[in-house]
C-alpha positions in Angstrom: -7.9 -17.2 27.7 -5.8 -14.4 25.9 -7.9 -15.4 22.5 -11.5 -15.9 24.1 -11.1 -12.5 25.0 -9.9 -11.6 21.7 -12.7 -13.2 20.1 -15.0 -11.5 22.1 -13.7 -7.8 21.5 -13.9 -8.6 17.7 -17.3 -9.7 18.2 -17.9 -6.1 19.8 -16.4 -4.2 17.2 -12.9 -3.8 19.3 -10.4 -4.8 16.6 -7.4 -2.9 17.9 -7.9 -4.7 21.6 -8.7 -7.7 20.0 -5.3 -7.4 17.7 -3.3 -7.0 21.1 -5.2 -10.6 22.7 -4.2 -12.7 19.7 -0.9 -11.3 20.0 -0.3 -12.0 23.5 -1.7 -15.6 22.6 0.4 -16.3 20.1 3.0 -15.1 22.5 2.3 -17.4 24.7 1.6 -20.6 22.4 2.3 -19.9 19.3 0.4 -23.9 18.0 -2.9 -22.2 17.4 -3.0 -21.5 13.7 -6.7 -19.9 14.1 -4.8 -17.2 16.1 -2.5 -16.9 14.0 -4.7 -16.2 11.0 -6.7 -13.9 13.2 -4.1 -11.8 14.0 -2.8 -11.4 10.5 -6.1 -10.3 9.2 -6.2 -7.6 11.9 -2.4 -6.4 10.9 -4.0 -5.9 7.5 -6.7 -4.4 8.3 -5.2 -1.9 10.6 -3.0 -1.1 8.0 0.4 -2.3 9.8 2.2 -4.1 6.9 5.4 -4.7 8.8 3.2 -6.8 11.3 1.7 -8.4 8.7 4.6 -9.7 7.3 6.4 -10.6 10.7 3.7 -12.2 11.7 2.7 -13.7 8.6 6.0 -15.1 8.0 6.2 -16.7 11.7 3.1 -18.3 10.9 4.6 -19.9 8.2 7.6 -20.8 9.2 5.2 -23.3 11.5 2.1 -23.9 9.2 4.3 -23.8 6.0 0.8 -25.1 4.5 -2.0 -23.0 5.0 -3.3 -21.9 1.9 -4.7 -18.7 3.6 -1.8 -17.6 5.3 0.5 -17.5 2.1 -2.3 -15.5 0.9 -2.2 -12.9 3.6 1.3 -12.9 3.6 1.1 -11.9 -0.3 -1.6 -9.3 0.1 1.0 -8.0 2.7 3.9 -7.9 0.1 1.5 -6.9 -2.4 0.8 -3.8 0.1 4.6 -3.0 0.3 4.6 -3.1 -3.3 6.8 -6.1 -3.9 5.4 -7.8 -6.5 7.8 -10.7 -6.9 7.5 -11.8 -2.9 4.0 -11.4 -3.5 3.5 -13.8 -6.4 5.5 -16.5 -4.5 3.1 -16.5 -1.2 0.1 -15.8 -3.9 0.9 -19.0 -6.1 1.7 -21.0 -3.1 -1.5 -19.9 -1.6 -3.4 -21.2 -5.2 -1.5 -24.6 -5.4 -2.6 -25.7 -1.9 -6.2 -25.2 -2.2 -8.3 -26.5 -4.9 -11.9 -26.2 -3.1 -12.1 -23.0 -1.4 -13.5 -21.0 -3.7 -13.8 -17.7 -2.2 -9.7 -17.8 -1.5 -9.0 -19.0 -5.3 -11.3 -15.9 -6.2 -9.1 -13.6 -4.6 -5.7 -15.3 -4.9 -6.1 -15.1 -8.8 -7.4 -11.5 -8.2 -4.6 -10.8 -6.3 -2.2 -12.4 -8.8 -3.6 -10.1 -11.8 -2.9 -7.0 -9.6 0.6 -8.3 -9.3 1.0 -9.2 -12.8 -0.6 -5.8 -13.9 2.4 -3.9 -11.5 4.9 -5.8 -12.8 3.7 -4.9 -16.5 3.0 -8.3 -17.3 -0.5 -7.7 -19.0 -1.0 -11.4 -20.2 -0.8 -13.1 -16.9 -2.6 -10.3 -15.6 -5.2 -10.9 -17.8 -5.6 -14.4 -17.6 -5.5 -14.2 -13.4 -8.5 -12.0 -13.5 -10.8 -14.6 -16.0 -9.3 -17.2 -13.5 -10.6 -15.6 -10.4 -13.8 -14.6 -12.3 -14.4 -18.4 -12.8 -14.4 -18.9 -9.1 -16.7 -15.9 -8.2 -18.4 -13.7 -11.0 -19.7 -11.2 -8.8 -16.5 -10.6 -7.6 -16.5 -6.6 -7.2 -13.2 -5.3 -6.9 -11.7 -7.5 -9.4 -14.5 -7.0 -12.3 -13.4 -2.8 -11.6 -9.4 -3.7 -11.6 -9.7 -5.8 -14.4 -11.9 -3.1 -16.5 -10.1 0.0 -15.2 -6.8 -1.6 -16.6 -8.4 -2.8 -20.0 -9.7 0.5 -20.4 -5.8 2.2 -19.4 -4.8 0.0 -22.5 -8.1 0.9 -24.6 -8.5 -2.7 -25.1 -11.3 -5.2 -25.3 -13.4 -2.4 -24.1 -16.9 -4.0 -25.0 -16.3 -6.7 -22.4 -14.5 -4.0 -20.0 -18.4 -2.2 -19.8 -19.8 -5.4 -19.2 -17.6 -6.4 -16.1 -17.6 -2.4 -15.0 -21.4 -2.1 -15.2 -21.7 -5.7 -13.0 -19.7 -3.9 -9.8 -21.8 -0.9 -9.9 -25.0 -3.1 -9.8 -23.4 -5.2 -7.3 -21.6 -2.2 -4.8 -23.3 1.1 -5.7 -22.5 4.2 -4.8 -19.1 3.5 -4.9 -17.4 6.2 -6.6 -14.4 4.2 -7.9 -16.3 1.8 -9.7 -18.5 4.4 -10.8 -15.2 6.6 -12.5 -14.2 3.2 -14.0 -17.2 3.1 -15.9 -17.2 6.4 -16.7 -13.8 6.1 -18.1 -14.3 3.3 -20.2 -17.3 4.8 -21.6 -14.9 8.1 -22.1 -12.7 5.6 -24.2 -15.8 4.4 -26.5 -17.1 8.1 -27.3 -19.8 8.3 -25.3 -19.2 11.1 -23.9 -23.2 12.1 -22.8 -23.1 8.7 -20.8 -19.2 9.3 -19.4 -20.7 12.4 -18.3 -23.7 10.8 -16.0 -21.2 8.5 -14.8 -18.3 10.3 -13.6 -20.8 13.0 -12.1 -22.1 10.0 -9.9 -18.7 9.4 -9.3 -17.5 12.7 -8.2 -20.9 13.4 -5.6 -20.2 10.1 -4.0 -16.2 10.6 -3.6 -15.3 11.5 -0.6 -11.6 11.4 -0.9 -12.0 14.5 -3.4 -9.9 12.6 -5.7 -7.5 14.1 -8.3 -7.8 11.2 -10.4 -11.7 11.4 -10.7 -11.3 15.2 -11.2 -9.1 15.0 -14.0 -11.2 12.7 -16.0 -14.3 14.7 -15.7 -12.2 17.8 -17.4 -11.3 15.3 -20.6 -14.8 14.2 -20.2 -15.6 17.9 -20.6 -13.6 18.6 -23.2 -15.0 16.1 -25.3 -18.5 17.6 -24.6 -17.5 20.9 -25.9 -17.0 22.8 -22.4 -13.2 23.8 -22.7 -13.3 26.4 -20.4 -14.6 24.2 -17.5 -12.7 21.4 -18.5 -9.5 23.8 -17.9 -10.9 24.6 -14.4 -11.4 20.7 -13.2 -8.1 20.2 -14.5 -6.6 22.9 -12.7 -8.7 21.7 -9.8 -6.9 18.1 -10.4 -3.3 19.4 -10.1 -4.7 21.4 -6.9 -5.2 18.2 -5.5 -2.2 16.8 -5.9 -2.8 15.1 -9.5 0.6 14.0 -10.9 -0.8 12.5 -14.1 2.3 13.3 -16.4 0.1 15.1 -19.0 -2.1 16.7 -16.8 -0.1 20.4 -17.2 0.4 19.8 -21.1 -3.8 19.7 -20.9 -3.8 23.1 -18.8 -1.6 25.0 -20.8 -2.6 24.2 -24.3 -6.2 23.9 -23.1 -7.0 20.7 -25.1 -7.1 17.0 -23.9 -3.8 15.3 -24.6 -3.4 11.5 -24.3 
């Protein structure tokens, strides 16, 4: 009864009382794995990682497995920024299901994000063409994967490419949009940077120090030092901590 009545408040929008039915369910028989599941994806979503994990890892200690819990229970570690835990739910999650293609997708996805935190730009590499294999219009990881070629100023022709595909497939969304401002940053075109990260910066509403910074060095490049000083200064107002982000306000020149 206690996950009917979950499943009914998700299906009117009512995540938080819908979080608290599969948990009294799974409470009271914990043999339901599609409770189970449910209620993990809700901890993640409501941003509890610690219930995430707990639960996560009480689901699997039962359904050792299911390919989609060790998933979630990755994302969860990922989240808590343990890459190593994360990689062994992740891999697990990749070795049990061979068909689902929309859980490989983001398994490999998640697996370059871990590989890219631990520094470990081969396997991060080669997880993102994975996941791209199962889904090529997947968004967030055609922007991960771009964003960090671009960090690393490599293979910068096929980071455009896969940066341009998530704008055309989520507009509007300004961290895609700074992505492919950035990379064009990092082939000299600065005129087409310019359109971009301006796109970027009218549709962020997190007023990010990240995107702000970027359009100073975008401005620099363009010849406007003085208003590239201000955006930088407007960066480090908003709590940029790029280490060379004061280097660029006090010698007034872009410094990479």
């Amino acid at each position: 009864a206690f996950a009917i009545y979950g499943d009914m408040m998700l299906q009117n929008d009512k995540a938080k009382e819908a979080r608290a039915m599969y948990q009294k369910s799974v409470e009271l028989n914990a043999q339901v794995y599609e409770v189970q599941e449910q209620l993990v994806r809700l901890d993640l979503a409501d941003n509890d990682i610690a219930a995430a994990i707990k639960d996560g890892e009480n689901s699997l200690s039962l359904f050792p497995n299911q390919a989609w819990m060790n998933y979630l229970a990755g994302v969860a570690w990922l989240q808590k920024k343990d890459y190593k835990k994360a990689l062994d739910y992740i891999k697990n999650a990749t070795s049990l299901e061979l068909q689902d293609k929309d859980l490989l997708s983001q398994s490999f996805s998640a697996l370059g994000d871990c590989y890219h935190d631990l520094k470990d730009n081969k396997n991060s590499d080669e997880a993102y063409d994975k996941a791209l294999t199962y889904n090529p219009d997947n968004a967030f990881t055609l922007n991960n994967y771009s964003y960090y070629l671009s960090l690393r100023g490599e293979a910068l022709e096929k980071a455009a490419k896969m940066s341009k595909h998530s704008n055309e497939l989520q507009p509007k969304n300004a961290s895609f949009e700074d992505t492919y401002a950035w990379i064009l940053f990092r082939q000299k075109d600065y005129a087409g940077a310019n359109t971009w990260i301006e796109k970027a910066l009218a549709d962020d509403k997190d007023k990010s120090a990240t995107k702000m910074e970027h359009y100073g060095d975008i401005l620099f490049y363009l010849g406007n030092v003085d208003s590239a000083v201000d955006y930088w200064k407007k960066a480090q107002a908003a709590g940029g901590k790029s280490p060379l982000l004061e280097r660029k306000i006090n010698e007034k020149k872009y410094v990479e």
